[in-house]
N, C-alpha and C positions, 0 to 999 in steps of 0.2 A: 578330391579328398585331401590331395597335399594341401592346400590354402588353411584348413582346419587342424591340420597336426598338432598345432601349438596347443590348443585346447585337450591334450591329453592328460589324463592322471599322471603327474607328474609327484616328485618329493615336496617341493614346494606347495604345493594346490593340499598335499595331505597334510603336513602340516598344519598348514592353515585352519582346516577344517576341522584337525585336531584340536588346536590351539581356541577356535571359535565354540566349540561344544563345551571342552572347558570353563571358559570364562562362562557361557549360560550356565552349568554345573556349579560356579562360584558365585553365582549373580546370584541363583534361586537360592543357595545356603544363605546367604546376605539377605536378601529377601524375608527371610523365617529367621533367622536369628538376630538381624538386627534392623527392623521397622523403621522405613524408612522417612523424613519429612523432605518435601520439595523443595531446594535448591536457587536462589537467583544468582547465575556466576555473571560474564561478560556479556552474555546475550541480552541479557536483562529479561527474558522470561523464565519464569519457573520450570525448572528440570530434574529428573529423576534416573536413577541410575540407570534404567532402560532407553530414557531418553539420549544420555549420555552414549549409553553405547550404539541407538542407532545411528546418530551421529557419527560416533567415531569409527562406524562400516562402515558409511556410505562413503565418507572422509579415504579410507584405505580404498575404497571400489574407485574410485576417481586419481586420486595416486596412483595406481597400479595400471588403468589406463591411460593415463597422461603419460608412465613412464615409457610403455610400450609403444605408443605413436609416437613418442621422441625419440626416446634412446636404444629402442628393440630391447630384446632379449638375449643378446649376444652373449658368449662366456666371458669372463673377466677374470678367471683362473683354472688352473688346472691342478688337482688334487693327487698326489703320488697313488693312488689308491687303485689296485688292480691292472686296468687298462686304461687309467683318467681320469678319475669324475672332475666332468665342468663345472662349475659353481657358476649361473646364469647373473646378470646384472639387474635382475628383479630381487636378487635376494637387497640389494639398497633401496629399495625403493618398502621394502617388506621392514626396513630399518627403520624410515622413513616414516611408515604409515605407525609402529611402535610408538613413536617419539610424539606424532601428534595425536594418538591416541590416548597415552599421556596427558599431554597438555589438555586435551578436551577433557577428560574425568577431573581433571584438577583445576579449568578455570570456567566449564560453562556449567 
């Protein structure tokens, strides 16, 4: 069971999954309020804002493992806060996956 630990509900993981029902929350108001036409960015196929953002998941799911077979999960600070909070080195990689998430809504 130790080998799987990592895989726990952590603050990060809720986040995220926060942060992901969100943007579907903002996509479907987008969706009805403002009709959308398909898109040719650098891909050079026609895309949609749903396309965009499978995209730009699959894009953070691959970041996110890349970063973890490279560089672990190790803490990279510690937070005066009670008895510690670690701040993990996925949270860069969570920076990362922001910044090209980004870029994908705005060039493909």
């Amino acid at each position: 069971m130790e080998n799987i630990a990592w895989m726990a509900w952590t603050l990060p993981t809720a986040i995220f999954f926060a942060l992901l029902a969100m943007t579907l929350g903002v996509m479907t108001w987008l969706a009805v309020a403002y009709p959308e036409a398909e898109r040719v960015g650098i891909l050079r196929i026609p895309t949609t804002r749903g396309d965009r953002l499978f995209i730009s998941l699959i894009t953070t799911a691959v970041i996110h493992l890349l970063w973890i077979a490279f560089f672990g999960t190790e803490p990279i600070a510690t937070l005066p806060i009670g008895e510690g909070v670690e701040i993990s080195s996925l949270w860069l990689a969570t920076l990362i996956s922001l910044a090209s998430a980004v870029a994908i809504f705005r060039a493909v």
